[in-house]
C-alpha positions in Angstrom: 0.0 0.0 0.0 1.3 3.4 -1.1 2.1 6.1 1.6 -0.6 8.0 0.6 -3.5 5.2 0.5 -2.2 4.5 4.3 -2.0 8.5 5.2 -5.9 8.4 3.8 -6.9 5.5 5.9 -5.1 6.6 9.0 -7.0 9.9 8.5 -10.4 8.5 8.4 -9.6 6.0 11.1 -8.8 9.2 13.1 -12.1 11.0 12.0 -14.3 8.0 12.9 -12.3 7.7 16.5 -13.1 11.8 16.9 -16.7 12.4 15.9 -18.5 8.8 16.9 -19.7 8.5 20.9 -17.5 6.0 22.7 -20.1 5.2 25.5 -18.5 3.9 28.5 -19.9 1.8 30.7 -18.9 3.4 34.3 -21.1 1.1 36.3 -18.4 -2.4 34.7 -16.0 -0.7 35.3 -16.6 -0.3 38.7 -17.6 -3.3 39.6 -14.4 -4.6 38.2 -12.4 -2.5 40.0 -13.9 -3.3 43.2 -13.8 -7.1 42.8 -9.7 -6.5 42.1 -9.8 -4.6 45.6 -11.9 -7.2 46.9 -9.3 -10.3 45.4 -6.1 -8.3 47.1 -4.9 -10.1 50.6 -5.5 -6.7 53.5 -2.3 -7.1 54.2 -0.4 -6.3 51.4 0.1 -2.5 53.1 1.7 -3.7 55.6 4.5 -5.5 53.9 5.6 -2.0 52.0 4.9 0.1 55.8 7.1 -2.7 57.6 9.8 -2.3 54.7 10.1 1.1 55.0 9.8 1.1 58.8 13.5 -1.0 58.8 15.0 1.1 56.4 14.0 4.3 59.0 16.3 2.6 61.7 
């Protein structure tokens, strides 16, 4: 494909990705962010707050 065939379909690509609505679905993508808060162990806080509290003294 010539440069300017690919310069044309990166440009219309680019239009389409500007002017069309990317609706987002905020509600998925808060559940999934809880349920990888929910999956962590508690304690992974206090490995990186007992590392730092050895290098203090």
């Amino acid at each position: 494909m010539g440069r300017g065939r690919q310069k044309a379909k990166d440009a219309k690509i680019a239009r389409q990705l500007k002017y069309t609505q990317h609706g987002a679905d905020l509600r998925d993508l808060e559940r999934e962010l809880i349920s990888r808060d929910a999956a962590k162990p508690s304690d992974e806080g206090e490995e990186y707050y007992d590392r730092w509290a050895e290098d203090e003294d």
